[in-house]
N, CA, C and O atoms as a Tripos MOL2 file, in Angstrom:
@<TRIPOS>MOLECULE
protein
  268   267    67     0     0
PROTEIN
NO_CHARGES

@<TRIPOS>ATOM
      1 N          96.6220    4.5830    6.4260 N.3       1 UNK1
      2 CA         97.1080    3.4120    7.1120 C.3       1 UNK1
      3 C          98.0390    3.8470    8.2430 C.2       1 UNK1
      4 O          98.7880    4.8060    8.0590 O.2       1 UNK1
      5 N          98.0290    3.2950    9.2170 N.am      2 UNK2
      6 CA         98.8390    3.5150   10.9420 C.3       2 UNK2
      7 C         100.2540    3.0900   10.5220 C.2       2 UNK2
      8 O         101.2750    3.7430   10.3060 O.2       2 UNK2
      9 N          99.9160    1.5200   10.4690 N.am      3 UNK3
     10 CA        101.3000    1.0340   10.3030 C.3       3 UNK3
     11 C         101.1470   -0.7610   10.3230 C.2       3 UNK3
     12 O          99.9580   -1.0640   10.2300 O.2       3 UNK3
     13 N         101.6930   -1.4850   10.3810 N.am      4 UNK4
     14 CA        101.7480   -2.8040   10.3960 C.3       4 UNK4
     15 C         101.9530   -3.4860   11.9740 C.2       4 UNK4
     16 O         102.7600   -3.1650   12.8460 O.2       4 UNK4
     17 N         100.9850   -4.4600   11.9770 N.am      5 UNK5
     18 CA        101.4150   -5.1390   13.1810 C.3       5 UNK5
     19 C         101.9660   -6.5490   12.5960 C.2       5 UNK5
     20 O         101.5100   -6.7250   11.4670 O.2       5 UNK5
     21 N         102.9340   -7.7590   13.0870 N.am      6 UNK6
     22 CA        103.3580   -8.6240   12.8050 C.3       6 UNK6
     23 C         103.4750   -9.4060   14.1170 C.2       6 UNK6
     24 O         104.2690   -9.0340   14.9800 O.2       6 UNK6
     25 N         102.7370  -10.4270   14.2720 N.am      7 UNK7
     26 CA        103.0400  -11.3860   15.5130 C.3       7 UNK7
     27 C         103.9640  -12.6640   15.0650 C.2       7 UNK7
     28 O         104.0560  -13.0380   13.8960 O.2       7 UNK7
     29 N         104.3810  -13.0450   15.7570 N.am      8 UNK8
     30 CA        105.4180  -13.8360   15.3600 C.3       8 UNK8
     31 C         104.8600  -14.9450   16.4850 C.2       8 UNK8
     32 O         104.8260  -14.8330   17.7100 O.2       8 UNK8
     33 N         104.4230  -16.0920   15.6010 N.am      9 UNK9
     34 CA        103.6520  -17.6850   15.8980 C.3       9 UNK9
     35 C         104.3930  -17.8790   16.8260 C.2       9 UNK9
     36 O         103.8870  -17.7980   17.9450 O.2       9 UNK9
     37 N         106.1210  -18.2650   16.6970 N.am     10 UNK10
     38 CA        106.5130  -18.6600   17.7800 C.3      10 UNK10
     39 C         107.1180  -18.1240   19.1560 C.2      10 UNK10
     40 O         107.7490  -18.6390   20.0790 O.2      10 UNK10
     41 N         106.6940  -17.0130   18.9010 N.am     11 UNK11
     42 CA        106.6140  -15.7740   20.0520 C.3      11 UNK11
     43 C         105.3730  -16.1030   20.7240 C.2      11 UNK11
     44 O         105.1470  -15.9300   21.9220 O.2      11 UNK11
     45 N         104.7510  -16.4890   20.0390 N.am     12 UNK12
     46 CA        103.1110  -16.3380   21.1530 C.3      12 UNK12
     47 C         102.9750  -17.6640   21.3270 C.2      12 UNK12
     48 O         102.2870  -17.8420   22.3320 O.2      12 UNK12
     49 N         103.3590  -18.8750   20.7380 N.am     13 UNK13
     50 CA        103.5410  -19.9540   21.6550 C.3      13 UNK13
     51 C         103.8570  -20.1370   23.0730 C.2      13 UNK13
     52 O         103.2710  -20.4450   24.1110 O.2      13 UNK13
     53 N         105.3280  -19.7350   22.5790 N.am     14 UNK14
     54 CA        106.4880  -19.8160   23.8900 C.3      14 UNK14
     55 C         105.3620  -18.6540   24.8230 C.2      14 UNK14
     56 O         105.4670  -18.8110   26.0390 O.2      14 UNK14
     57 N         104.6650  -17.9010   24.5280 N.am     15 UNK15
     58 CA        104.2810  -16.8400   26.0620 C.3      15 UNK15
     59 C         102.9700  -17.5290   26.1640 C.2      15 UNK15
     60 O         102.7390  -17.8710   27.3240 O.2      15 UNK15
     61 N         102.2500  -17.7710   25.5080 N.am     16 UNK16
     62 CA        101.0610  -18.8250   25.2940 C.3      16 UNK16
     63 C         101.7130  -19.6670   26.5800 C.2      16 UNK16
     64 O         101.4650  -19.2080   27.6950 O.2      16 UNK16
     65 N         102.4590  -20.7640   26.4990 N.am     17 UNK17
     66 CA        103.1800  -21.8570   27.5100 C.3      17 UNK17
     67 C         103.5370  -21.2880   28.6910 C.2      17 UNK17
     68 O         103.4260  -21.8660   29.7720 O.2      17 UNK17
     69 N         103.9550  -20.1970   28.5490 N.am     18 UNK18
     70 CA        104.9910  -19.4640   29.7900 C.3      18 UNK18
     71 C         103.6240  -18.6880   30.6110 C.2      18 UNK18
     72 O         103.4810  -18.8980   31.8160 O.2      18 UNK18
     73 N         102.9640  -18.0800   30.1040 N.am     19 UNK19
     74 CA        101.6930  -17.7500   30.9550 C.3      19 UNK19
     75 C         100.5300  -18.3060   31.4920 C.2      19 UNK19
     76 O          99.7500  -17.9210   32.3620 O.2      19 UNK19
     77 N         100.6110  -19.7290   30.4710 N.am     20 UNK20
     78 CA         99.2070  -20.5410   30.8290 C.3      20 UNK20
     79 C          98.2070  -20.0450   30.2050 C.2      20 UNK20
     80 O          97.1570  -20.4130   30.7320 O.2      20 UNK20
     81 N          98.0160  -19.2100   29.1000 N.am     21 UNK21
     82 CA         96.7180  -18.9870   28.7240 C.3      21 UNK21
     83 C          96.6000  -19.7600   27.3220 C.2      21 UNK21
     84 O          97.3320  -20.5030   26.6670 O.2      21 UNK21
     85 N          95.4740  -19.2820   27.2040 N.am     22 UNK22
     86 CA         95.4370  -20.3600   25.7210 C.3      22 UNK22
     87 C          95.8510  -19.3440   24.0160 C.2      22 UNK22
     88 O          95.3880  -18.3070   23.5410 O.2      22 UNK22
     89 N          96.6600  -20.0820   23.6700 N.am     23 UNK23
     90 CA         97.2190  -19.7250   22.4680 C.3      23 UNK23
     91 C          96.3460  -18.0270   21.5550 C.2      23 UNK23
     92 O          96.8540  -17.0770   20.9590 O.2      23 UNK23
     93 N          94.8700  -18.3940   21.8950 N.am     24 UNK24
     94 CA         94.5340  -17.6650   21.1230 C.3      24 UNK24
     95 C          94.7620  -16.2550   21.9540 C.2      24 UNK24
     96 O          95.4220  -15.2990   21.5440 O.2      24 UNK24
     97 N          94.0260  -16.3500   23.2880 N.am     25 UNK25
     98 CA         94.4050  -15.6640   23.9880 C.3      25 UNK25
     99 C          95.6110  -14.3020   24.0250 C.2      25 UNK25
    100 O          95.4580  -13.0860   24.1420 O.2      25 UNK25
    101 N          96.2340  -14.7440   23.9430 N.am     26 UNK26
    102 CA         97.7950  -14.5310   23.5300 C.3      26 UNK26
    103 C          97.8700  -13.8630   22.4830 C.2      26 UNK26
    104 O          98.3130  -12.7220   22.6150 O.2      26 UNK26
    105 N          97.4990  -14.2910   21.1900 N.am     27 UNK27
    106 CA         97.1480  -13.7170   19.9390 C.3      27 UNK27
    107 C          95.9940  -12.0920   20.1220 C.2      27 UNK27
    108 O          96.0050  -10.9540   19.6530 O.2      27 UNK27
    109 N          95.4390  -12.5970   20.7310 N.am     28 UNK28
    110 CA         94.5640  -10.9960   21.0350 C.3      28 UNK28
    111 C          95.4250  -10.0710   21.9460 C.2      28 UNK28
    112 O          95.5760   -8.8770   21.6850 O.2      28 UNK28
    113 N          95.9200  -10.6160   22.9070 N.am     29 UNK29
    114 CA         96.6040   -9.9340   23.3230 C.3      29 UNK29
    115 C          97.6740   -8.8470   22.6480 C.2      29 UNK29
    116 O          97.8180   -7.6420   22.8550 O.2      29 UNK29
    117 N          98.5030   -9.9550   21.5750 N.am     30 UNK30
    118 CA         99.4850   -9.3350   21.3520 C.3      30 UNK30
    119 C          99.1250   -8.0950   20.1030 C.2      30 UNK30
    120 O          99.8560   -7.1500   19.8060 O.2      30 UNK30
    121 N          97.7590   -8.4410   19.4960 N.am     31 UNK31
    122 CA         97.1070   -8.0560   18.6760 C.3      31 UNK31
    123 C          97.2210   -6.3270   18.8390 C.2      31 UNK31
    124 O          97.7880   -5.4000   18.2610 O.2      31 UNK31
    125 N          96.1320   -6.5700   20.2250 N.am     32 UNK32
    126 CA         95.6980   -5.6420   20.6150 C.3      32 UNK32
    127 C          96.9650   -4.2880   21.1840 C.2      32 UNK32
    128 O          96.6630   -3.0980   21.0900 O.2      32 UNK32
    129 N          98.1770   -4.6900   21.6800 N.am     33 UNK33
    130 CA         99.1550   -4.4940   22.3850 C.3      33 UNK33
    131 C          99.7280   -3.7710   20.9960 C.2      33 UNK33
    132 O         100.0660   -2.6080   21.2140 O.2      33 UNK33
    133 N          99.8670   -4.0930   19.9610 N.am     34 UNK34
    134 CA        100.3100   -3.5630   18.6560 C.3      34 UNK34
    135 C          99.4100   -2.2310   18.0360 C.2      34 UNK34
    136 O          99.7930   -1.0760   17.8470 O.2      34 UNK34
    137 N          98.1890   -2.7940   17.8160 N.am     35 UNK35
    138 CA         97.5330   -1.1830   17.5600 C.3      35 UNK35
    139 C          97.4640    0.0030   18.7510 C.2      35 UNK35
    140 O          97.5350    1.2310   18.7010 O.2      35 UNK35
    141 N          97.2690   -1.0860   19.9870 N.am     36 UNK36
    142 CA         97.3180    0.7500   20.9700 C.3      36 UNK36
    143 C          98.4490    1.1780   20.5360 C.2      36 UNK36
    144 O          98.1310    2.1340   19.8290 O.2      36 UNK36
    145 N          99.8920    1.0490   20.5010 N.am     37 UNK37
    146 CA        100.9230    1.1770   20.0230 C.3      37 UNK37
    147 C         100.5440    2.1110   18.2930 C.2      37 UNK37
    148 O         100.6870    3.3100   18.0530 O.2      37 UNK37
    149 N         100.1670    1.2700   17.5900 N.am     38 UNK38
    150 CA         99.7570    2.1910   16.6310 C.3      38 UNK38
    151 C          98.9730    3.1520   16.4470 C.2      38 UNK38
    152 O          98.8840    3.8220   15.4190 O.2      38 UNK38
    153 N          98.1960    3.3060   17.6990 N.am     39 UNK39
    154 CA         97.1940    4.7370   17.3890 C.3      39 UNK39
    155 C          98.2730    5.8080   18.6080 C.2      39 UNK39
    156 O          98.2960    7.0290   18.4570 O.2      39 UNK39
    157 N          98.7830    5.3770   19.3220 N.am     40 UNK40
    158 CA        100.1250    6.5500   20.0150 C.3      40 UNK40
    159 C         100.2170    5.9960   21.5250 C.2      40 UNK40
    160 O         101.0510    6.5220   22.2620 O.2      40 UNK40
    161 N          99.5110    5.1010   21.9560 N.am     41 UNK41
    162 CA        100.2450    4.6310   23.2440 C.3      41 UNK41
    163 C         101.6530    3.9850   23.4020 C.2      41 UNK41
    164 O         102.0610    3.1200   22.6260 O.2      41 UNK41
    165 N         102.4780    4.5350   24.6180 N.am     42 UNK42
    166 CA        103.6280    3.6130   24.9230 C.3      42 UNK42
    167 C         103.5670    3.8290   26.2890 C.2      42 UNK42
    168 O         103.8340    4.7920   27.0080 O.2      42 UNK42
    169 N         102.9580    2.1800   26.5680 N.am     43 UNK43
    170 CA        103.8010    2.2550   28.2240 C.3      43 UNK43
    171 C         105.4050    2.5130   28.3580 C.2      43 UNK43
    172 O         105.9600    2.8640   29.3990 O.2      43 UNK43
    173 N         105.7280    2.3920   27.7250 N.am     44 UNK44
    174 CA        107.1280    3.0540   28.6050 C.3      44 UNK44
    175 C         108.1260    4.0460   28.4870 C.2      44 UNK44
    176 O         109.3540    4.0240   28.4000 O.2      44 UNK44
    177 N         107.0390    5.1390   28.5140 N.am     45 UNK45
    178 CA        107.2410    6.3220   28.1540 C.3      45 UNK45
    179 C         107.4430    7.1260   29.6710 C.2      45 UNK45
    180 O         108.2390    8.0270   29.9330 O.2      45 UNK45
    181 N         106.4320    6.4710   30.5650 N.am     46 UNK46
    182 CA        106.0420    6.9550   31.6270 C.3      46 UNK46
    183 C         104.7240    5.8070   32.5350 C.2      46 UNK46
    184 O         103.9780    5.0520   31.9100 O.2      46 UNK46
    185 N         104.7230    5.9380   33.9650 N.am     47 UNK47
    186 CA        103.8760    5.3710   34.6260 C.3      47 UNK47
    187 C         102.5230    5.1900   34.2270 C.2      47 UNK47
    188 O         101.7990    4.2080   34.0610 O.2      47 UNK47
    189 N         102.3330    6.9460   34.0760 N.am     48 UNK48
    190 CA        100.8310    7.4590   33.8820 C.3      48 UNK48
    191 C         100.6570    6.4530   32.6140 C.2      48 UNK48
    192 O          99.7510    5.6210   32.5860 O.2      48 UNK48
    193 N         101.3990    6.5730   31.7990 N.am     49 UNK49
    194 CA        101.0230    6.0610   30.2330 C.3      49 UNK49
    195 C         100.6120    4.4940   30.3420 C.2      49 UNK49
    196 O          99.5740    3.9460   29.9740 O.2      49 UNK49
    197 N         101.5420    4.0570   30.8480 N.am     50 UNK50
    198 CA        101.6260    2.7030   31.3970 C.3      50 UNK50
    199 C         100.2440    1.8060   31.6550 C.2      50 UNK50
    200 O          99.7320    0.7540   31.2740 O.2      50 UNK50
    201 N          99.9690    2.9730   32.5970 N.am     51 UNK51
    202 CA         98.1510    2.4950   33.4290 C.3      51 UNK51
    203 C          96.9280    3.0220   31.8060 C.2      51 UNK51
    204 O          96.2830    2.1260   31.2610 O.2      51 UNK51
    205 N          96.8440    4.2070   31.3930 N.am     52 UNK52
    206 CA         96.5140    4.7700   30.6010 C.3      52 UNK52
    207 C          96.3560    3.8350   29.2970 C.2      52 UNK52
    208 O          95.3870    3.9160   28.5420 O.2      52 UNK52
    209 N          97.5980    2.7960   29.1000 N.am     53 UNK53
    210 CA         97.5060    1.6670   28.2320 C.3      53 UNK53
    211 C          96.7290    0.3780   28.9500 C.2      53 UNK53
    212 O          95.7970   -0.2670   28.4700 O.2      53 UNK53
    213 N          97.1330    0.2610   29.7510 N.am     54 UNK54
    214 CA         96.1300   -0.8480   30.3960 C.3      54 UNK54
    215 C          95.0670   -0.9490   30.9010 C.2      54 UNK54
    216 O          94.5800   -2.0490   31.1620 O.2      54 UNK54
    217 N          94.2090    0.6880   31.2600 N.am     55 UNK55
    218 CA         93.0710    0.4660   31.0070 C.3      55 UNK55
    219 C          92.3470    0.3540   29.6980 C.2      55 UNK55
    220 O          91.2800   -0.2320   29.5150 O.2      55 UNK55
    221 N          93.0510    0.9790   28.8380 N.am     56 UNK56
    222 CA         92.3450    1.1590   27.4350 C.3      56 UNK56
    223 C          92.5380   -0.7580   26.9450 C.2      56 UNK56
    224 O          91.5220   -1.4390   26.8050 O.2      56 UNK56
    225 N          93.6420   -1.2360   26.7900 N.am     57 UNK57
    226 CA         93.3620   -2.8300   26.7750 C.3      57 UNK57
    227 C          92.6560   -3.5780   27.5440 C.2      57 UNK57
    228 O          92.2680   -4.6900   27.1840 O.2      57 UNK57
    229 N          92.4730   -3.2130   28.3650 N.am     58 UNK58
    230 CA         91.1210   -4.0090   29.5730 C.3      58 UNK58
    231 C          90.0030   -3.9750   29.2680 C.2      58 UNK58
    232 O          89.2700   -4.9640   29.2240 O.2      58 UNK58
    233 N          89.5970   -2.5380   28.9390 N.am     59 UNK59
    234 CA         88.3150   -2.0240   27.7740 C.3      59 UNK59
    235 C          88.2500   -2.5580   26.3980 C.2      59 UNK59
    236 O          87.1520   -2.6470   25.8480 O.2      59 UNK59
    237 N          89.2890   -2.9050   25.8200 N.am     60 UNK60
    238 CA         89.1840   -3.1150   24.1820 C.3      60 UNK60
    239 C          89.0840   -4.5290   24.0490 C.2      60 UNK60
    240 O          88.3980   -5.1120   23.2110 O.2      60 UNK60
    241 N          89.9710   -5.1690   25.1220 N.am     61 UNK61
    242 CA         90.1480   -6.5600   24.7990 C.3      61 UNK61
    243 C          88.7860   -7.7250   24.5200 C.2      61 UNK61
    244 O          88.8080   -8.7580   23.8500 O.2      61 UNK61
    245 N          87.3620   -6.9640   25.4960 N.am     62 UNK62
    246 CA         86.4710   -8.0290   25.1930 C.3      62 UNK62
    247 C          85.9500   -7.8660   23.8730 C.2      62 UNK62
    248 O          85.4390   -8.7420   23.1740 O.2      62 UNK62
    249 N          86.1630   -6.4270   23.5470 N.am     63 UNK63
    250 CA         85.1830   -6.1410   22.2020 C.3      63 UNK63
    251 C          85.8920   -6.7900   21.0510 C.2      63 UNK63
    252 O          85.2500   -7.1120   20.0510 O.2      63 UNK63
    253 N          87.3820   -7.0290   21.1530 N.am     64 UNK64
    254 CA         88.2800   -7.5230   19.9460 C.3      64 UNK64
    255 C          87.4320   -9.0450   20.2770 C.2      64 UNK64
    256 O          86.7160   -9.3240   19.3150 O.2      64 UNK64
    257 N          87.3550   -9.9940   21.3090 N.am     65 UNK65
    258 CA         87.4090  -11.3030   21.4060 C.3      65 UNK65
    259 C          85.9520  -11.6180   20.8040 C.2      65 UNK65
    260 O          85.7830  -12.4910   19.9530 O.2      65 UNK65
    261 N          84.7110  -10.6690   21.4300 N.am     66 UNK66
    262 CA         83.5230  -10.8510   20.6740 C.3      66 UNK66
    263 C          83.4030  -10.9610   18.8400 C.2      66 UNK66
    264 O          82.6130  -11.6230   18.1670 O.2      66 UNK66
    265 N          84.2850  -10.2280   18.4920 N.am     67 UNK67
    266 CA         84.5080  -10.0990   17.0220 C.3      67 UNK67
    267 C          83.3370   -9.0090   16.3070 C.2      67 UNK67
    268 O          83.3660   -8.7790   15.0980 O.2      67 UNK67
@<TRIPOS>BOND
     1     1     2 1
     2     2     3 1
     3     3     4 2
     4     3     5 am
     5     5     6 1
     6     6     7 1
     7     7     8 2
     8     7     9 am
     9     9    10 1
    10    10    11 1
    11    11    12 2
    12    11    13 am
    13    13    14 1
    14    14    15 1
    15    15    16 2
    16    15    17 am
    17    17    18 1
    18    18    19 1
    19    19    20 2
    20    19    21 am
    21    21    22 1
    22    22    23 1
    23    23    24 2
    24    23    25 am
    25    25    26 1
    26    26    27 1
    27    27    28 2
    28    27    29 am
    29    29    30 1
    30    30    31 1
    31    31    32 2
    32    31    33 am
    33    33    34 1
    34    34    35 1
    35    35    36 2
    36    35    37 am
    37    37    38 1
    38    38    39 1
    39    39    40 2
    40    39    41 am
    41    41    42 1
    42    42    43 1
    43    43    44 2
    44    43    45 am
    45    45    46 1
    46    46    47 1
    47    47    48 2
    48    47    49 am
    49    49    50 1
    50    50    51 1
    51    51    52 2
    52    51    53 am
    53    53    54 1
    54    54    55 1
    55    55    56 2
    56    55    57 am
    57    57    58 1
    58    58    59 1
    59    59    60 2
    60    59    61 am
    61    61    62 1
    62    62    63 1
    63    63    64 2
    64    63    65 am
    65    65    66 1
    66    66    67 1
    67    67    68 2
    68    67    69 am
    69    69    70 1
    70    70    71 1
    71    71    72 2
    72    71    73 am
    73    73    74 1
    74    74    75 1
    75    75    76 2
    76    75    77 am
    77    77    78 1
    78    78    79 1
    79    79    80 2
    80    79    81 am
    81    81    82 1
    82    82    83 1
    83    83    84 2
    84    83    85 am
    85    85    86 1
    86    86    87 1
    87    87    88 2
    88    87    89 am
    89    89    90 1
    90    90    91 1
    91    91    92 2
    92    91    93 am
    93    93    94 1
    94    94    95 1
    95    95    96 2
    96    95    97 am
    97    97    98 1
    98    98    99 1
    99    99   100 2
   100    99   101 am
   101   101   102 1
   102   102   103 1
   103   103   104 2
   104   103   105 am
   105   105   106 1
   106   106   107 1
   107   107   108 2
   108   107   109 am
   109   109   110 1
   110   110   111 1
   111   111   112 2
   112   111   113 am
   113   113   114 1
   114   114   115 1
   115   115   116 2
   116   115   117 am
   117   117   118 1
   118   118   119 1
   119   119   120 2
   120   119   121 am
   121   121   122 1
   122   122   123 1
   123   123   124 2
   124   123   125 am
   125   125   126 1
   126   126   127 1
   127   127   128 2
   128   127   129 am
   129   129   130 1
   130   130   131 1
   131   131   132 2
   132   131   133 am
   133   133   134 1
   134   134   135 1
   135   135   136 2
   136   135   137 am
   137   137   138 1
   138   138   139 1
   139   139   140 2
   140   139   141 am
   141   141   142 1
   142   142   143 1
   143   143   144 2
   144   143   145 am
   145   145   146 1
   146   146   147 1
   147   147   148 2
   148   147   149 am
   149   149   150 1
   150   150   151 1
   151   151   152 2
   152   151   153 am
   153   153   154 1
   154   154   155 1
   155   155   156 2
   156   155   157 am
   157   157   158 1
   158   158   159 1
   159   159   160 2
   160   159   161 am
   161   161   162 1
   162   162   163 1
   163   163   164 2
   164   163   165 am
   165   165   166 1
   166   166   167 1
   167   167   168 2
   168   167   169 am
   169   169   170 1
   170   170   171 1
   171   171   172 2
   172   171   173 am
   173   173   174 1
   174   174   175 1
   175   175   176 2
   176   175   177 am
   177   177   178 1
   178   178   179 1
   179   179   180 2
   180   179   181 am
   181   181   182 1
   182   182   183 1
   183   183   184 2
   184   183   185 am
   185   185   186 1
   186   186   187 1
   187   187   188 2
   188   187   189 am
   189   189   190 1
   190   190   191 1
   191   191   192 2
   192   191   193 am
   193   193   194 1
   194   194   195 1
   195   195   196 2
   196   195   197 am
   197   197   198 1
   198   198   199 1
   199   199   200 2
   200   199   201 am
   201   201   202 1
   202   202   203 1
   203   203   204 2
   204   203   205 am
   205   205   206 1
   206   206   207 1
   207   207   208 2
   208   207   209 am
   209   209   210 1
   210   210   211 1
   211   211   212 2
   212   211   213 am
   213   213   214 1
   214   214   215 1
   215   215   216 2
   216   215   217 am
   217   217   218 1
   218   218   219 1
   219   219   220 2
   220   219   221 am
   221   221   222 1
   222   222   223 1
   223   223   224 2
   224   223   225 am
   225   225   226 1
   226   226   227 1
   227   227   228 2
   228   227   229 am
   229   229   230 1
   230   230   231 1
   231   231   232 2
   232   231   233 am
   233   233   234 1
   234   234   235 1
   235   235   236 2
   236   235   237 am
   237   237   238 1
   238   238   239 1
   239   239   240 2
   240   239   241 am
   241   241   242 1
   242   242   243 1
   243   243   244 2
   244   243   245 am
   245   245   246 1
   246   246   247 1
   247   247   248 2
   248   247   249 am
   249   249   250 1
   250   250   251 1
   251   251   252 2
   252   251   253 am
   253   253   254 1
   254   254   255 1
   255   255   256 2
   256   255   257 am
   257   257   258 1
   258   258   259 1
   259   259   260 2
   260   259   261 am
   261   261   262 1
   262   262   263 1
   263   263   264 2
   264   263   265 am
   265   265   266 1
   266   266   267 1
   267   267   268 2
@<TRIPOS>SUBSTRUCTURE
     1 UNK1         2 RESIDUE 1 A UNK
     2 UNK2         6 RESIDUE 1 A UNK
     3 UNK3        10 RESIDUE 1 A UNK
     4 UNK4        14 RESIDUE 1 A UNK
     5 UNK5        18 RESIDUE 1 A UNK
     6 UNK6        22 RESIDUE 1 A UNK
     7 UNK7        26 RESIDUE 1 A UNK
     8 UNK8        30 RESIDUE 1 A UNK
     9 UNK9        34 RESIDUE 1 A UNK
    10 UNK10       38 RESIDUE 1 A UNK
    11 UNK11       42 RESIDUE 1 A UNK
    12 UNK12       46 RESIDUE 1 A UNK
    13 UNK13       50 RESIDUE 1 A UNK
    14 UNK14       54 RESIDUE 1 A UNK
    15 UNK15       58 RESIDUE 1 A UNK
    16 UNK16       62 RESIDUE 1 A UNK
    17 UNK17       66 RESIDUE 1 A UNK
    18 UNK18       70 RESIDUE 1 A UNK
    19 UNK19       74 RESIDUE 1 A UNK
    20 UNK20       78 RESIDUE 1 A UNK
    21 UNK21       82 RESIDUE 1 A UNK
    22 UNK22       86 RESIDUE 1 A UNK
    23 UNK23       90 RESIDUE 1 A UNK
    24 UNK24       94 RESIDUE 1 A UNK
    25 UNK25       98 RESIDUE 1 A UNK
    26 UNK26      102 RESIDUE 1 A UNK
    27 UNK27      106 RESIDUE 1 A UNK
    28 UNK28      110 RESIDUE 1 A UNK
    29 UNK29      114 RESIDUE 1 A UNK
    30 UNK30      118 RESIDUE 1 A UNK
    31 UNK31      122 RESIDUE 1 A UNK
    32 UNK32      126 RESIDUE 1 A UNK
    33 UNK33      130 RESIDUE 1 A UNK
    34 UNK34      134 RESIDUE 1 A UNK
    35 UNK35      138 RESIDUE 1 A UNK
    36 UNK36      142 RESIDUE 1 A UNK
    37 UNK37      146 RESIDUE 1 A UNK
    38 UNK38      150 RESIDUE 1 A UNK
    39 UNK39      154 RESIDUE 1 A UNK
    40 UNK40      158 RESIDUE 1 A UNK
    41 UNK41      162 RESIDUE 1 A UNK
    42 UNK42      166 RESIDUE 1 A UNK
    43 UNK43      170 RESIDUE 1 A UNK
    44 UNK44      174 RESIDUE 1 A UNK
    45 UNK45      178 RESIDUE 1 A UNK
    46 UNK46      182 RESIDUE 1 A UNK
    47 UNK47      186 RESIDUE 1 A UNK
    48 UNK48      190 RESIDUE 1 A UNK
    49 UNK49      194 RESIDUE 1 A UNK
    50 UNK50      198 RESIDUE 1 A UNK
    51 UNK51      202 RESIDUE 1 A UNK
    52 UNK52      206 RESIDUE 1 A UNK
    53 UNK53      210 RESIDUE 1 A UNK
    54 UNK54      214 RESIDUE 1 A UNK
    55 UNK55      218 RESIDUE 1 A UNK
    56 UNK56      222 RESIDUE 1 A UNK
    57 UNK57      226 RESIDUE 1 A UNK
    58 UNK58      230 RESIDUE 1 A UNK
    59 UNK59      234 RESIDUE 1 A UNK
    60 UNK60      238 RESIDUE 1 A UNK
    61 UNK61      242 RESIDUE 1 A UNK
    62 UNK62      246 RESIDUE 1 A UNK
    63 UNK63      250 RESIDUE 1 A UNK
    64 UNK64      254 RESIDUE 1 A UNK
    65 UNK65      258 RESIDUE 1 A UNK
    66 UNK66      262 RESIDUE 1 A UNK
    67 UNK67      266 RESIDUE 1 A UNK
């Protein structure tokens, strides 16, 4: 086991509202944002890493939403 991710409902509301996307949206997002994190990405470690995380979520994100 990596480690635990925990989203917090009214965390992804309030950014759900504040970004305009739709709730679920948000939820994948934050989903997804937690395991790169758990397999060893940190954007803010560095620039390179930064981009390095956001392409790999740009890539992952449709395959999480397809299911």
């Amino acid at each position: 086991m990596l480690g635990d991710i925990v989203i917090s409902v009214d965390r992804a509301i309030h950014e759900s509202k504040e970004s305009n996307e739709p709730l679920e949206e948000t939820i994948y997002r934050l989903l997804l944002h937690g395991l790169l994190h758990l397999l060893g990405y940190d954007h803010e470690s560095s620039p390179g890493e930064a981009r390095r995380m956001e392409k790999e979520h740009g890539r992952l994100l449709p395959l999480l939403k397809e299911g």
